[in-house]
C-alpha positions as CSV (number, residue, x, y, z in Angstrom):
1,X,-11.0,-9.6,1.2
2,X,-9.5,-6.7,-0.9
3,X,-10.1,-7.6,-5.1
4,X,-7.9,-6.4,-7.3
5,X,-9.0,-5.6,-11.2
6,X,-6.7,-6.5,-13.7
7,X,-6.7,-6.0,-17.6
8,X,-4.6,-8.8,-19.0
9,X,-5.2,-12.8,-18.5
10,X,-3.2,-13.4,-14.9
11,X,-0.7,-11.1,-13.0
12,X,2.4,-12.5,-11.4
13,X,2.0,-13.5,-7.9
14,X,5.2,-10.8,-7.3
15,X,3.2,-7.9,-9.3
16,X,0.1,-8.8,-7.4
17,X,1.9,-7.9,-4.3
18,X,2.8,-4.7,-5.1
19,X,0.3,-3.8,-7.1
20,X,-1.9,-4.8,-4.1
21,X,0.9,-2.1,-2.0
22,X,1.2,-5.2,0.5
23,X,5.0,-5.2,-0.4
24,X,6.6,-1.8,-1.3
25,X,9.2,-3.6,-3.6
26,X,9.8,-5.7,-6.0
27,X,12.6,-7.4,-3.4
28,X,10.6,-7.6,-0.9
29,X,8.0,-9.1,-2.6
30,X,11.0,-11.9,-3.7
31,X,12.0,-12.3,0.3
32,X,8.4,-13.0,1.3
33,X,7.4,-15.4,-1.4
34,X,10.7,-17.4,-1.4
35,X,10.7,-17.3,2.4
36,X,7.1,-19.1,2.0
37,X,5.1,-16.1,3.6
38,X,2.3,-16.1,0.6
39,X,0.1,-18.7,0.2
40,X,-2.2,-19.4,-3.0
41,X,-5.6,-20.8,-2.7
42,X,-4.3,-21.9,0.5
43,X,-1.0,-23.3,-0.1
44,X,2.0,-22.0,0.5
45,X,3.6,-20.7,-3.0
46,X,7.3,-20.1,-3.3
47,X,6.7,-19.2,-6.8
48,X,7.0,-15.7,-7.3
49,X,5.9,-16.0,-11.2
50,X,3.1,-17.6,-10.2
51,X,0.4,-16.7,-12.2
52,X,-2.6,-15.8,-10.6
53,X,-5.9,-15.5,-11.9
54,X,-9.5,-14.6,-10.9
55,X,-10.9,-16.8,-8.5
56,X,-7.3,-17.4,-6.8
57,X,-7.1,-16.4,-2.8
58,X,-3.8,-15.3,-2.2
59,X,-2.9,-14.6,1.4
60,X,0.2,-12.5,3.0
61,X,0.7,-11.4,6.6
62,X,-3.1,-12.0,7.3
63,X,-4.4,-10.3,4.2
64,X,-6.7,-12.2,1.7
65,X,-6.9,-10.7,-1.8
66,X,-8.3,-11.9,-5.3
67,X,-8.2,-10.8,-8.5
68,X,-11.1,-10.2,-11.1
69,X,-11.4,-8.7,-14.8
70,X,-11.6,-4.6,-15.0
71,X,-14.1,-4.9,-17.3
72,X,-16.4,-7.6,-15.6
């Protein structure tokens, strides 16, 4: 599982993505979470504003990330 460190509260499942570079655009990112490719915590999400914060799994094309605090 790949974590992510962020420095504000939650990132948008759609940032996550990219930030994550599983999704090279901000349009693809749209496409794959509308389409009901991404799953949070194990349900699908078709939210792409989501927001996700640490301790969510989100899943995408069989890669699991989380996210966690940069300055934990």
């Amino acid at each position: 599982m790949k974590i992510i460190e962020i420095t504000t509260e939650f990132i948008k499942l759609q940032d996550l993505l990219k930030l994550a570079s599983l999704v090279s655009t901000g349009g693809e990112a749209k496409i794959a979470v509308v389409d009901g490719q991404v799953t949070v915590n194990g349900e699908v999400c078709e939210q792409r504003g989501k927001k996700i914060r640490p301790g969510d799994i989100v899943a995408y094309r069989g890669r699991e990330l989380t996210v966690t605090y940069a300055d934990q």
